[in-house]
KOLDRENPA-906681 format. One record per atom (N, C-alpha, C, CB): residue number from 1; residue in one letter; atom name; x, y, z. Coordinates in Angstrom, 3 decimals, always signed. Atoms other than C-alpha are relative to their C-alpha. Last residue first. Glycine has a CB too. Layout:
% KOLDRENPA-906681
REC    nr   rest   atom          x          y          z
REC   NUM      a     CA          X          Y          Z
...
//
This chain:
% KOLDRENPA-906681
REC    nr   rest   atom          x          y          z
REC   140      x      N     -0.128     -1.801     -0.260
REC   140      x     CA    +37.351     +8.908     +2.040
REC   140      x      C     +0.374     -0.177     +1.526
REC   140      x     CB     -1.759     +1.176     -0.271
REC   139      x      N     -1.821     -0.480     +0.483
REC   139      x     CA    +38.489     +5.811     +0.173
REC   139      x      C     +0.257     +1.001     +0.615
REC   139      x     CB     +0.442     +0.456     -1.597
REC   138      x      N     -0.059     -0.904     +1.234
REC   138      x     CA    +35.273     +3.674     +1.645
REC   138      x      C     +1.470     +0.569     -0.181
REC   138      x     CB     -1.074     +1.257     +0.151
REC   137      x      N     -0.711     +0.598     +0.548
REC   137      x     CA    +34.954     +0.751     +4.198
REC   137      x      C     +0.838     +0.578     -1.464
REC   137      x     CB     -0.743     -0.990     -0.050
REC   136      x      N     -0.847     +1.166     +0.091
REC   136      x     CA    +32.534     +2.149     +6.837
REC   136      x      C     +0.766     -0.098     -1.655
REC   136      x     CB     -1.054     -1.385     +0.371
REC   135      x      N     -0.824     -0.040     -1.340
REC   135      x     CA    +29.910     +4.802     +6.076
REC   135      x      C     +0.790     -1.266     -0.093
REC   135      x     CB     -0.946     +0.045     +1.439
REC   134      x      N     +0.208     +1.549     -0.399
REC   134      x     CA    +28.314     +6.660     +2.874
REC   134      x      C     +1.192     -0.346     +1.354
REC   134      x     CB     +0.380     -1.132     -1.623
REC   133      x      N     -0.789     +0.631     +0.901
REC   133      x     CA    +27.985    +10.260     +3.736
REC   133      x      C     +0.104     -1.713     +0.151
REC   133      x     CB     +1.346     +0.691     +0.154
REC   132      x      N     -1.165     +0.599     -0.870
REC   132      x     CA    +24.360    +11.309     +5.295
REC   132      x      C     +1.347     -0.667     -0.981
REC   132      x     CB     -0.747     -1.328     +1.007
REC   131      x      N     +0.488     +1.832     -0.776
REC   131      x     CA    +21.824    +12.784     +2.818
REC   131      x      C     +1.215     -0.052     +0.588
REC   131      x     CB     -0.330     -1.729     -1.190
REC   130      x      N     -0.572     +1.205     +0.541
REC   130      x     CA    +22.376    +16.422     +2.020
REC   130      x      C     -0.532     -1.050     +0.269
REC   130      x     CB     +1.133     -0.194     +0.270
REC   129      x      N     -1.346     -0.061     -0.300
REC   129      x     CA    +19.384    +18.744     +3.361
REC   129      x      C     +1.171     -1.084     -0.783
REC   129      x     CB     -0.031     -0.199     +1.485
REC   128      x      N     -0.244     +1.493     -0.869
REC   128      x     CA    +16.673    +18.937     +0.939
REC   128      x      C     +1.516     +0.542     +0.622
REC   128      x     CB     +0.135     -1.821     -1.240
REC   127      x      N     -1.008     +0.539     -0.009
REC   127      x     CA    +16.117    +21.851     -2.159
REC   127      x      C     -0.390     -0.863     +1.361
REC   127      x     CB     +1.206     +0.962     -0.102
REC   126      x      N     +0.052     +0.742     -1.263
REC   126      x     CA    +13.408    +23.194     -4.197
REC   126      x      C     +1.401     -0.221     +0.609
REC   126      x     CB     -0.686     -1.352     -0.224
REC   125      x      N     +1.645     +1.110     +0.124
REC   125      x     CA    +12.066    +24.589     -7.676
REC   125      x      C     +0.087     -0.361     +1.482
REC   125      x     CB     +0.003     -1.851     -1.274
REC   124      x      N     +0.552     +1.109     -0.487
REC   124      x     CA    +15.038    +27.146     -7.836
REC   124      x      C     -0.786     -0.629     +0.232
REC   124      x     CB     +0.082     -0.142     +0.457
REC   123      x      N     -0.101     +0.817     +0.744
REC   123      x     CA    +16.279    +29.824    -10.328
REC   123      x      C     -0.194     -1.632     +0.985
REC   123      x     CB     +1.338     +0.393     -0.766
REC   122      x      N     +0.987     +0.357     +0.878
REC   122      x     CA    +14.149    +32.044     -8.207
REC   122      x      C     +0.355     -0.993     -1.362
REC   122      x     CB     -0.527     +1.298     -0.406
REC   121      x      N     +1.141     +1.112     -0.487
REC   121      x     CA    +16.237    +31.830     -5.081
REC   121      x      C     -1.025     -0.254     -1.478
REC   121      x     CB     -1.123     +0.779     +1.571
REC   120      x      N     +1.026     -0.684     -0.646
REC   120      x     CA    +18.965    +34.444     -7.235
REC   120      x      C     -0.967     -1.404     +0.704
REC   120      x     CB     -0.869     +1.092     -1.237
REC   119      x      N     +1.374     +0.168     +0.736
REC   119      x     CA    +22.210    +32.696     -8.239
REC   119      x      C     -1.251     +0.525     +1.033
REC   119      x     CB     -0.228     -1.743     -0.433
REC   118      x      N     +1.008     -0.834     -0.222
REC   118      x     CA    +25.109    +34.978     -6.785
REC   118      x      C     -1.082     -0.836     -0.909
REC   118      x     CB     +0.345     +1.601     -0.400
REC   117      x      N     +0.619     -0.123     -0.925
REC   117      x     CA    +27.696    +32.150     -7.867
REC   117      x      C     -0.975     +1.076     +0.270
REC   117      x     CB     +0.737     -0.084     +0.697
REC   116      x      N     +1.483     -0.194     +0.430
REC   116      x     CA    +30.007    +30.114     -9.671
REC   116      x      C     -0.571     +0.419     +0.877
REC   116      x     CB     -0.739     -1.016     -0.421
REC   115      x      N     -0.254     -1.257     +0.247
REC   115      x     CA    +33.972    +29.996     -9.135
REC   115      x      C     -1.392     +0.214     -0.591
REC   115      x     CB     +1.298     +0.311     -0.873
REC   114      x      N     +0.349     -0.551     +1.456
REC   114      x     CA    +34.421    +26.342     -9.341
REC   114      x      C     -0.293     +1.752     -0.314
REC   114      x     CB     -1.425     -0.820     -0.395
REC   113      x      N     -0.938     -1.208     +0.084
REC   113      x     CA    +35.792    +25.495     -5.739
REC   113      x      C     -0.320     +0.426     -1.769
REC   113      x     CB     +1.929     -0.527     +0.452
REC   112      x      N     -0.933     +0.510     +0.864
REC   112      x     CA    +32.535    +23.490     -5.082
REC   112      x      C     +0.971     +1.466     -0.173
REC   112      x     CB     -0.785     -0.687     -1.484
REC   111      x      N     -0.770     +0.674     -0.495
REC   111      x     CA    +29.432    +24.349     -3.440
REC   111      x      C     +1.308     -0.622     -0.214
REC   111      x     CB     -0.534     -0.520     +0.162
REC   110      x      N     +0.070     +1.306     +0.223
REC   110      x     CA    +27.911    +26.047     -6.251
REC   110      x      C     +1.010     -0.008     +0.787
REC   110      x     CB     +0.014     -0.639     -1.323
REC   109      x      N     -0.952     +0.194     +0.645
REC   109      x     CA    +26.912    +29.622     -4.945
REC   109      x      C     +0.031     -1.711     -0.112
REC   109      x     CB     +1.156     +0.764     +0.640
REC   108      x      N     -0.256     +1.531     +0.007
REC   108      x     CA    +23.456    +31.046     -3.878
REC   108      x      C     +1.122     -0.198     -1.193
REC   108      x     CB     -1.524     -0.936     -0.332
REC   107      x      N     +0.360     +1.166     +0.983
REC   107      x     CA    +22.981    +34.601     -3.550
REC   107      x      C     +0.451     -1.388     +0.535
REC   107      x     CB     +0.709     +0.235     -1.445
REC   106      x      N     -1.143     +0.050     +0.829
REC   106      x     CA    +25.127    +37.916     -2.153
REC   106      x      C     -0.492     -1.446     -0.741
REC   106      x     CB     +1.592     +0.023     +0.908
REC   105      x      N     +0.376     +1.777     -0.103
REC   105      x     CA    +21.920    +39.210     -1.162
REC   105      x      C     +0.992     -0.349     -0.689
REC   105      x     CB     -1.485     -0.728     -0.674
REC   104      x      N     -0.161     +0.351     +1.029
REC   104      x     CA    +22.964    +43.085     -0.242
REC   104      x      C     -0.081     -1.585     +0.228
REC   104      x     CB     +1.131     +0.630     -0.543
REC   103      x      N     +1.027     +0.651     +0.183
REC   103      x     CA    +21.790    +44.301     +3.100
REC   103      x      C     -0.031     -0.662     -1.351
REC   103      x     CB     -1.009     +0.792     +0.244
REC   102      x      N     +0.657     -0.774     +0.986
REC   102      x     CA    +24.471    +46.825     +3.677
REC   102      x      C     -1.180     -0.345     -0.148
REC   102      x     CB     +0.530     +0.005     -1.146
REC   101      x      N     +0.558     -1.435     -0.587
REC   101      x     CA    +26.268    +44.769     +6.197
REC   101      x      C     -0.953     +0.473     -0.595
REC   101      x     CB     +0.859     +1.078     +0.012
REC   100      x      N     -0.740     -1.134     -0.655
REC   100      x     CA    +26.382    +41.962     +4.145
REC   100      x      C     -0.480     +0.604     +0.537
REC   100      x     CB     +0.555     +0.733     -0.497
REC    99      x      N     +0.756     -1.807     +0.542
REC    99      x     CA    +23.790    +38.838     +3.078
REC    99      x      C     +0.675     +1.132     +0.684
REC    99      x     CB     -1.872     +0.326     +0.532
REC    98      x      N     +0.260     -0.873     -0.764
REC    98      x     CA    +25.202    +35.157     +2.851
REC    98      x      C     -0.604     +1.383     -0.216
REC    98      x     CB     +0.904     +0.051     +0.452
REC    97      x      N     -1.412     -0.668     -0.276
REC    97      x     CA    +27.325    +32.969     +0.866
REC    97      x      C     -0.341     +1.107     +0.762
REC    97      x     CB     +0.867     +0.463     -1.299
REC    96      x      N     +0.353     -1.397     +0.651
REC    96      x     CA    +24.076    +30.499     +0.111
REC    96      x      C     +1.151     +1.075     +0.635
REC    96      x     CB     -1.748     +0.517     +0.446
REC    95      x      N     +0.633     -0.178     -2.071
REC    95      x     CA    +25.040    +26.768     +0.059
REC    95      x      C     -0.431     +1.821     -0.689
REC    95      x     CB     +2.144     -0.109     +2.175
REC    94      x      N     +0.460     -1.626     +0.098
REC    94      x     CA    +24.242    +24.964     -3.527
REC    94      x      C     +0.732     +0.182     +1.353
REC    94      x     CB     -1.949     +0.504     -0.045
REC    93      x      N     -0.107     -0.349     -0.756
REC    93      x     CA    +24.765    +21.085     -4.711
REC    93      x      C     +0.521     +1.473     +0.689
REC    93      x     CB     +0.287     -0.784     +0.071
REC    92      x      N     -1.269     -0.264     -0.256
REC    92      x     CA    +23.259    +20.714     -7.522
REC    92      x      C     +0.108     +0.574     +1.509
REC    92      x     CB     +0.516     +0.940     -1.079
REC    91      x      N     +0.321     +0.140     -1.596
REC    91      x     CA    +20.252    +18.754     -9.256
REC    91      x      C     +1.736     +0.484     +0.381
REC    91      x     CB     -0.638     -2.028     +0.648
REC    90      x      N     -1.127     +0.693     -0.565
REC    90      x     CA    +19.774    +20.077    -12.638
REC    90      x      C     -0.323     -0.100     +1.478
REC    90      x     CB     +1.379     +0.737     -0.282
REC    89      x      N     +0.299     +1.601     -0.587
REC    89      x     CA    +16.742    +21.296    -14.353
REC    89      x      C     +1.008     -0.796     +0.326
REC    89      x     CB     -0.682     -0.881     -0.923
REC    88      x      N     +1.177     -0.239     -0.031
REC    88      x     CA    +18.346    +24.431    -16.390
REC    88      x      C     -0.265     -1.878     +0.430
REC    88      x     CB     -0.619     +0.862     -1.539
REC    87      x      N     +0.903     +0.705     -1.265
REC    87      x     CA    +21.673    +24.553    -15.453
REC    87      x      C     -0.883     -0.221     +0.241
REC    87      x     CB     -0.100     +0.243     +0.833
REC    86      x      N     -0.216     +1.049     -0.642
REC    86      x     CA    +23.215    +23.493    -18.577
REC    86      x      C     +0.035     +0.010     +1.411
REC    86      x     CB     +0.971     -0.436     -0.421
REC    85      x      N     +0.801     +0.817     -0.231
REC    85      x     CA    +21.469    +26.397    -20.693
REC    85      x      C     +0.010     -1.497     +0.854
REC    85      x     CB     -0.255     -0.055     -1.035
REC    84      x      N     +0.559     +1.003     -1.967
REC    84      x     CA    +23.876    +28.301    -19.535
REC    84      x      C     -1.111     -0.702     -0.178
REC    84      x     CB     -0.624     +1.140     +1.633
REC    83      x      N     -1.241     +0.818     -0.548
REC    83      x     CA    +25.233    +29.060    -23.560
REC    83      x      C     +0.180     -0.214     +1.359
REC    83      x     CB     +1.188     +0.576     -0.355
REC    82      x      N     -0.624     -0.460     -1.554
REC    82      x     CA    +21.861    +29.622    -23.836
REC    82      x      C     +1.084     -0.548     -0.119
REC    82      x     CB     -0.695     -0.467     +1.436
REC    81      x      N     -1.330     -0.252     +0.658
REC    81      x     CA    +20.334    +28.014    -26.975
REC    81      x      C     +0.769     +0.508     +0.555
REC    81      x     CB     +0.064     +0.592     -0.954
REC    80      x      N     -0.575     +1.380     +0.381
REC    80      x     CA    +17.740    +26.199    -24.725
REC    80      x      C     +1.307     +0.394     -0.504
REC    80      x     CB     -0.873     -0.876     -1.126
REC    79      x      N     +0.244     +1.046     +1.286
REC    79      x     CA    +16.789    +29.179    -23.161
REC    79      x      C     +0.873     -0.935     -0.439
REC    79      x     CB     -0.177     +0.628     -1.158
REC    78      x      N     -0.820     -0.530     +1.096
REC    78      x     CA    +18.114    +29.875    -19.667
REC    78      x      C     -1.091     -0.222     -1.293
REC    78      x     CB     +1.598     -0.893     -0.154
REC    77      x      N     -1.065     -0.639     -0.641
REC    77      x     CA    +16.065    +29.287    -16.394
REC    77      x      C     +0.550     +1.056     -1.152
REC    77      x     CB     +1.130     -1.129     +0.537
REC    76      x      N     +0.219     -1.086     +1.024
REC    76      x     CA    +13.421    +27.321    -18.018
REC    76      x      C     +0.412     +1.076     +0.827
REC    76      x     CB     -1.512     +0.177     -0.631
REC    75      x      N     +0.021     +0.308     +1.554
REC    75      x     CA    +13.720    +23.849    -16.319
REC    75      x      C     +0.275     +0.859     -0.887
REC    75      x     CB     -1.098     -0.380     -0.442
REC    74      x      N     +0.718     +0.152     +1.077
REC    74      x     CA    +14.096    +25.122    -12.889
REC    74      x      C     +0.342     -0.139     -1.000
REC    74      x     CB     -0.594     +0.621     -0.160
REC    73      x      N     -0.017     -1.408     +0.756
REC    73      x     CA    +16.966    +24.464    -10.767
REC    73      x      C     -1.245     -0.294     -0.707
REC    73      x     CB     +1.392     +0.405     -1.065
REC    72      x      N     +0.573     +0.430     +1.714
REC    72      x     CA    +16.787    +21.391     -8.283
REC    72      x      C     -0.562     +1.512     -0.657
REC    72      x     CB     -1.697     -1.405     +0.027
REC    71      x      N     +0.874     -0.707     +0.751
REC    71      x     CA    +18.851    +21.943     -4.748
REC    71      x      C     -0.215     -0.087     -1.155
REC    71      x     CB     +0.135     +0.942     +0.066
REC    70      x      N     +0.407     +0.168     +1.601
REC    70      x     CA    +20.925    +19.846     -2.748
REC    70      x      C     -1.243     +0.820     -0.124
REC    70      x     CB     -0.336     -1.669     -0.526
REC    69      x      N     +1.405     +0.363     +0.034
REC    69      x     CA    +22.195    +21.872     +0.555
REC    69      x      C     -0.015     -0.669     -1.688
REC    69      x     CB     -1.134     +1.538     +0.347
REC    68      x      N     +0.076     +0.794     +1.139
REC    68      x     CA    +25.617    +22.797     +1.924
REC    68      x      C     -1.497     -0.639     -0.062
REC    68      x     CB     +1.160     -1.097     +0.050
REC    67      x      N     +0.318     +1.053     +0.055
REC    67      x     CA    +25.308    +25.393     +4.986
REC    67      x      C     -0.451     -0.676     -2.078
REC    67      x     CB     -1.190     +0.138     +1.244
REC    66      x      N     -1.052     +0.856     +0.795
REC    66      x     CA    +27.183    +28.651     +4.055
REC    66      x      C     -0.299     -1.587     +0.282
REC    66      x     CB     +1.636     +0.406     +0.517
REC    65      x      N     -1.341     -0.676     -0.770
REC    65      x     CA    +24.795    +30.598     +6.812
REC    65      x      C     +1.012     -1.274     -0.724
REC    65      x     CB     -0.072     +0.051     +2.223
REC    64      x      N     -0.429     -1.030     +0.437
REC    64      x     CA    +21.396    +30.960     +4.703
REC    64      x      C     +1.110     +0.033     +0.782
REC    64      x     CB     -0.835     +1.045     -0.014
REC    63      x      N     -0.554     -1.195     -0.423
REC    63      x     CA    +19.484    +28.347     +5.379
REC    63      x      C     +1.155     +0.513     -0.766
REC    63      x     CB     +0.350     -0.130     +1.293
REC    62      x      N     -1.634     -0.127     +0.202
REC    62      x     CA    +16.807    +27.198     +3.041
REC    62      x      C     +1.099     +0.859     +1.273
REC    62      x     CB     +0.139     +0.949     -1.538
REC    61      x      N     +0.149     +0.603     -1.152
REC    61      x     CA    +13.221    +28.044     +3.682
REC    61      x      C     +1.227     -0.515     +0.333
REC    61      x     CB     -0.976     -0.916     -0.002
REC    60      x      N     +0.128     -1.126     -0.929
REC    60      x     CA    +12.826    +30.536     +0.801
REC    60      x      C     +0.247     -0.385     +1.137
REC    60      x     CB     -1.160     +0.630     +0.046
REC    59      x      N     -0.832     -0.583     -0.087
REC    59      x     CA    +13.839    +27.481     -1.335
REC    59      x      C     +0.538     +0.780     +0.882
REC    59      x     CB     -0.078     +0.311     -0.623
REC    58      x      N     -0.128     -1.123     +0.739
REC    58      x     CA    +10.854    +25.675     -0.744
REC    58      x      C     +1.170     +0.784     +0.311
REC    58      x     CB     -1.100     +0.742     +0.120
REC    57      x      N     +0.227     -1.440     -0.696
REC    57      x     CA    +11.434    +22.584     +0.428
REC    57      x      C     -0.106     +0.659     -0.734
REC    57      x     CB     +0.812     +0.602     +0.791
REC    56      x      N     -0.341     -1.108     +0.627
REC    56      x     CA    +12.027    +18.795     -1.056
REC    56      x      C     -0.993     +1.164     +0.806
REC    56      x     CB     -0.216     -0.203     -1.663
REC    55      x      N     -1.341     -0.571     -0.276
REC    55      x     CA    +11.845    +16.137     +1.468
REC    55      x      C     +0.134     +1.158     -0.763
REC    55      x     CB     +1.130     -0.920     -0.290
REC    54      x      N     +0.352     -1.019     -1.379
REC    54      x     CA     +7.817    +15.273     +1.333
REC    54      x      C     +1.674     +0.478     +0.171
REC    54      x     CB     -0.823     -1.059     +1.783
REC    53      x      N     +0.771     -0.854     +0.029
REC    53      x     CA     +8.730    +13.799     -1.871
REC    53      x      C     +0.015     +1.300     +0.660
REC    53      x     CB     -0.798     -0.514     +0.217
REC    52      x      N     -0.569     -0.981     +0.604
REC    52      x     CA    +11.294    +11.524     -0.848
REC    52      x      C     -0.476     +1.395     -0.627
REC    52      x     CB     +0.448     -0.572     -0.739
REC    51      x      N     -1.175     -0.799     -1.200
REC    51      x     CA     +9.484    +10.731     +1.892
REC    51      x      C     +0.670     +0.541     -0.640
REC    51      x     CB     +0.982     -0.745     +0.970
REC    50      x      N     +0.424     -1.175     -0.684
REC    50      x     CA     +6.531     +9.689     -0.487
REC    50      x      C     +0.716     +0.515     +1.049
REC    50      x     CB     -1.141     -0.156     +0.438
REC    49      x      N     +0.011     -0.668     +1.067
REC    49      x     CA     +8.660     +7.588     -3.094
REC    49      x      C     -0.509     +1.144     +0.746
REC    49      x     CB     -0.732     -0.561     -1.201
REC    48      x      N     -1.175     -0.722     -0.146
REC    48      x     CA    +10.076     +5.877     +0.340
REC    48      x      C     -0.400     +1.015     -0.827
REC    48      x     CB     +1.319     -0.672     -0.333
REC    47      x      N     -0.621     -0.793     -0.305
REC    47      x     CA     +6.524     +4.939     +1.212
REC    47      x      C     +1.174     +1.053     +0.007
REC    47      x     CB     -0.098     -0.326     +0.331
REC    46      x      N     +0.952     -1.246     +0.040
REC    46      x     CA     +5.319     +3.726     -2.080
REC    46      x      C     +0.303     +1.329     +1.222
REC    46      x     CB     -1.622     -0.681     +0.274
REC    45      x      N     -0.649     -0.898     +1.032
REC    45      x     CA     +8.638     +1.572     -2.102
REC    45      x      C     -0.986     +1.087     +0.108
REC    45      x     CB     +0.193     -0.631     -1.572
REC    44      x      N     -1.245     -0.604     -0.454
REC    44      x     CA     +7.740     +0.138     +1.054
REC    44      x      C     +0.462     +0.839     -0.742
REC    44      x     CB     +0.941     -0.771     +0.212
REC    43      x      N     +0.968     -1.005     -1.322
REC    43      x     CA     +3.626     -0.734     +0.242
REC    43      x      C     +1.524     +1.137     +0.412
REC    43      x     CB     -0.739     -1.450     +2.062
REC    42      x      N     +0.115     -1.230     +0.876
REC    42      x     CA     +5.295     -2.072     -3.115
REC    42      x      C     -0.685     +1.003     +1.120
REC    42      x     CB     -1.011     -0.268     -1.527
REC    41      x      N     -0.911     -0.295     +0.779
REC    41      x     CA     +7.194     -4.660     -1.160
REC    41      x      C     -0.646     +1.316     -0.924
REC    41      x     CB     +0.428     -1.328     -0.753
REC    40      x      N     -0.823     -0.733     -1.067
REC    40      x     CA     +4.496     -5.424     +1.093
REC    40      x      C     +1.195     +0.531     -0.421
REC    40      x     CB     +0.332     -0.816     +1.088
REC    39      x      N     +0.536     -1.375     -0.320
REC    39      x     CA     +2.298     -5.989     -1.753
REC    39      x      C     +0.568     +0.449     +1.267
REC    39      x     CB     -1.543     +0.038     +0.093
REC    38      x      N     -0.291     -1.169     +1.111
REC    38      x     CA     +4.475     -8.199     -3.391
REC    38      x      C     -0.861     +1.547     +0.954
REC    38      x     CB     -1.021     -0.569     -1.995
REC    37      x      N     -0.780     -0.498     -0.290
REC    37      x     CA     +4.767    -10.330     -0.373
REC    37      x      C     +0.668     +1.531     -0.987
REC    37      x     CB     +0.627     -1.106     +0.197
REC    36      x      N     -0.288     -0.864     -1.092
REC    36      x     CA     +1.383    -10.864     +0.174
REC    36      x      C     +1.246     +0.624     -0.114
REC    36      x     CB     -0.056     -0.658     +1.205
REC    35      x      N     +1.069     -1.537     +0.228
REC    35      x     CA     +1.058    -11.630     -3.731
REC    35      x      C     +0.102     +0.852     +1.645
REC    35      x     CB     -2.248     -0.598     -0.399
REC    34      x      N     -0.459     -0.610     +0.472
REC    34      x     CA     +4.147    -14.233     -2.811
REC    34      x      C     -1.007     +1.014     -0.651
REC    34      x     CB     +0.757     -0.652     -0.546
REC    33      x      N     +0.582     -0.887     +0.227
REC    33      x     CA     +3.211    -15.924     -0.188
REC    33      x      C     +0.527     +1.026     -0.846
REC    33      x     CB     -0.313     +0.306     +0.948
REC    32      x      N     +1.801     +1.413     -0.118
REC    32      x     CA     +4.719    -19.608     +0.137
REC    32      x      C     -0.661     +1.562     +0.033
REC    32      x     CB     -0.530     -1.637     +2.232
REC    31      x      N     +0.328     +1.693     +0.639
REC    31      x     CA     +8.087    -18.396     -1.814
REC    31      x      C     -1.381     +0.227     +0.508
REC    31      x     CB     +0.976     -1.695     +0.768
REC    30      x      N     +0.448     -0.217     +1.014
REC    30      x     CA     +8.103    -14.348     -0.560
REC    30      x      C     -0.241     -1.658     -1.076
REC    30      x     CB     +0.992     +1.158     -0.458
REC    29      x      N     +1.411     -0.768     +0.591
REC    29      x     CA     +7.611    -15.299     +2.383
REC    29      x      C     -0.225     -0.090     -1.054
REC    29      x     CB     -0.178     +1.274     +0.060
REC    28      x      N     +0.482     +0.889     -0.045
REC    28      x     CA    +11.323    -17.329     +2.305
REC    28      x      C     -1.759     +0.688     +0.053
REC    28      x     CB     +0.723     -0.844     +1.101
REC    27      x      N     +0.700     +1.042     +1.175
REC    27      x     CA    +12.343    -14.740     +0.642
REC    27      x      C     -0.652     -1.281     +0.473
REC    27      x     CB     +1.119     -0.538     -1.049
REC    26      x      N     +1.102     -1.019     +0.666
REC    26      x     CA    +11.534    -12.312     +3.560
REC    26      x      C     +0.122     -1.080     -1.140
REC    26      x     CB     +0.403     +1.941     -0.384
REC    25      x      N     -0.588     -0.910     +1.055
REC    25      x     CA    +13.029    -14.694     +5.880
REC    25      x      C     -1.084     +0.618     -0.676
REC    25      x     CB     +0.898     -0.716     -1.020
REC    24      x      N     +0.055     -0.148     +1.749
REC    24      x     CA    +10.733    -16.414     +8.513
REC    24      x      C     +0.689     +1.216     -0.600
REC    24      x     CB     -1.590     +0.149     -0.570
REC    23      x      N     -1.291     +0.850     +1.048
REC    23      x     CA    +12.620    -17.149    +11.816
REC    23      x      C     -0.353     -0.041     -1.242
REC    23      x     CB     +0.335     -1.611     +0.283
REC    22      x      N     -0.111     +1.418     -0.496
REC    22      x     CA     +9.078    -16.435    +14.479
REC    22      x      C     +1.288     -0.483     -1.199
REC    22      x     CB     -1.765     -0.994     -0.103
REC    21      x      N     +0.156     +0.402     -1.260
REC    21      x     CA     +9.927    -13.053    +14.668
REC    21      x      C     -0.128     -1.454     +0.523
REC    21      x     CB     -0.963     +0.605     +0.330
REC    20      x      N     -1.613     -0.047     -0.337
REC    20      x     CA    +10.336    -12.548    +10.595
REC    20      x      C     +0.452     -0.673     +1.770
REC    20      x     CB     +0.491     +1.966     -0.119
REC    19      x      N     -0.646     +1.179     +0.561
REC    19      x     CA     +6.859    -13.590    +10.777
REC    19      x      C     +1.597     -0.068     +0.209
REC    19      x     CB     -0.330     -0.033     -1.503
REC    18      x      N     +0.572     +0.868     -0.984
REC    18      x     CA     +5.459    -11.059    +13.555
REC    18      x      C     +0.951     -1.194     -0.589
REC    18      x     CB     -1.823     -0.198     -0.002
REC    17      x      N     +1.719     +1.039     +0.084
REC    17      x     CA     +7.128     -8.474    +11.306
REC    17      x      C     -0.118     -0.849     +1.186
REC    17      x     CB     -0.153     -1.325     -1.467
REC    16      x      N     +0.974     -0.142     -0.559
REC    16      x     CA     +9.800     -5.648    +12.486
REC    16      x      C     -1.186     -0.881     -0.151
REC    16      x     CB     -0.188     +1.030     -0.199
REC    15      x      N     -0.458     -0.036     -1.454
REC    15      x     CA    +12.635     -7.048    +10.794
REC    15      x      C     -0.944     +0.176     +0.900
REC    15      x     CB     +0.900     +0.965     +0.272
REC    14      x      N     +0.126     +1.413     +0.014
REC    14      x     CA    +10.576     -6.876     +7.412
REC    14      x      C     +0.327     -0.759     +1.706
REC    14      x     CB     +1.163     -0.514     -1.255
REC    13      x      N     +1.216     +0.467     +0.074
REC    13      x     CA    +10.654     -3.237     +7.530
REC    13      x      C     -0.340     -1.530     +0.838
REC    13      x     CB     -0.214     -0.046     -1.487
REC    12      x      N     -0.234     -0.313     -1.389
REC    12      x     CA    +14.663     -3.220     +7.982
REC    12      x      C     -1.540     +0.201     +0.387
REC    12      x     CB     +1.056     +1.368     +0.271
REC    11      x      N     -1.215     +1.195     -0.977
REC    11      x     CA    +14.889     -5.815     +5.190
REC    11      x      C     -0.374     +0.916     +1.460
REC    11      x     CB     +2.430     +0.072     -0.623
REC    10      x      N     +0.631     +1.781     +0.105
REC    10      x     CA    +12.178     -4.028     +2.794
REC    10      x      C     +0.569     -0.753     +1.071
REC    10      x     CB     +0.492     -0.963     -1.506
REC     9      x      N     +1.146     -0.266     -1.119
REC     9      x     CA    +13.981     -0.349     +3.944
REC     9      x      C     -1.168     -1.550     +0.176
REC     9      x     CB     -1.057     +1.632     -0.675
REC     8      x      N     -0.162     -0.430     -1.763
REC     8      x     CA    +17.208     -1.787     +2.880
REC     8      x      C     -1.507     +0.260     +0.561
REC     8      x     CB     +1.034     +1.706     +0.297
REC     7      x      N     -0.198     +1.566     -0.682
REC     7      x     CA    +16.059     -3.738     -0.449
REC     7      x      C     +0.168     +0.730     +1.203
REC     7      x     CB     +1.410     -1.211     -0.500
REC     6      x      N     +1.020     +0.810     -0.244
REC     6      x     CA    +14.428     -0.010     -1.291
REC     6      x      C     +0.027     -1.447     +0.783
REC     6      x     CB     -0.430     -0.147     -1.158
REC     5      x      N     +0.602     -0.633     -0.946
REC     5      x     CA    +17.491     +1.658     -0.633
REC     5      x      C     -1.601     -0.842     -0.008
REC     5      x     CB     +0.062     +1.701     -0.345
REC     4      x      N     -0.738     +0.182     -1.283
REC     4      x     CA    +19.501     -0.749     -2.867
REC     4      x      C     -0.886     +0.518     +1.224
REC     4      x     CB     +1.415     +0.806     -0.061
REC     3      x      N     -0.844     -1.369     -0.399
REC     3      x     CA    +17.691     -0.074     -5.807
REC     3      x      C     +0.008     -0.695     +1.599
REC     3      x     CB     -0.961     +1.938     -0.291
REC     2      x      N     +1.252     -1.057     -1.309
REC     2      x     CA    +16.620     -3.180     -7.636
REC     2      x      C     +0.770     +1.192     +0.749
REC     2      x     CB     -0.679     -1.176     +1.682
REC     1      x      N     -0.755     -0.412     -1.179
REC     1      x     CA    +18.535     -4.300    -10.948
REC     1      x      C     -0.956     +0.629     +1.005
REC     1      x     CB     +1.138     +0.993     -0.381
//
């Protein structure tokens, strides 16, 4: 199975060639050149692997006014036998609930009506803004 985001950026890549320009498809490339076409295909994926990369933040950088954010917990949060050991290395969606009068850090809560919350910045490795919701033809 190939990942969808990769065939997109390959297709919207590809759009931009000289070849595509004169009416060559990408499979059709990929028939009468197919080592060129591999390596334009792994040139795309190499980029996305490095955007996705370059997307994660340091925590500390995060805002702080009930904006929804994904964020990745560290590994070694809880111990294993932890009855919380099931947030250790998760990807979840966080916002932070703010800081009072007083100056108190009221933390990072799970986005969600679940009733979880004051986690400190240090159970985090990183976080990214959301990604965009999917569009057209859906239930939502």
């Amino acid at each position: 199975m190939t990942d969808p985001r990769i065939e997109a950026a390959v297709e919207a890549a590809w759009s931009n060639t000289f070849q595509f320009k004169e009416g060559i498809s990408f499979p059709q490339y990929q028939n009468k050149s197919p080592e060129a076409s591999a390596e334009f295909h792994k040139a795309i994926t190499l980029a996305l692997a490095a955007a996705d990369a370059a997307a994660w933040r340091p925590i500390e950088t995060a805002p702080r006014n009930r904006t929804d954010i994904l964020a990745k917990t560290r590994a070694d949060i809880f111990p294993d036998a932890h009855n919380r050991s099931g947030w250790n290395d998760r990807y979840v969606v966080i916002r932070h609930e703010g800081i009072v009068n007083d100056g108190f850090d009221m933390g990072w809560s799970v986005a969600a009506p679940v009733g979880y919350g004051g986690m400190p910045d240090e159970w985090f490795v990183g976080w990214q803004p959301l990604p965009a919701p999917p569009t057209g033809g859906g239930n939502g």
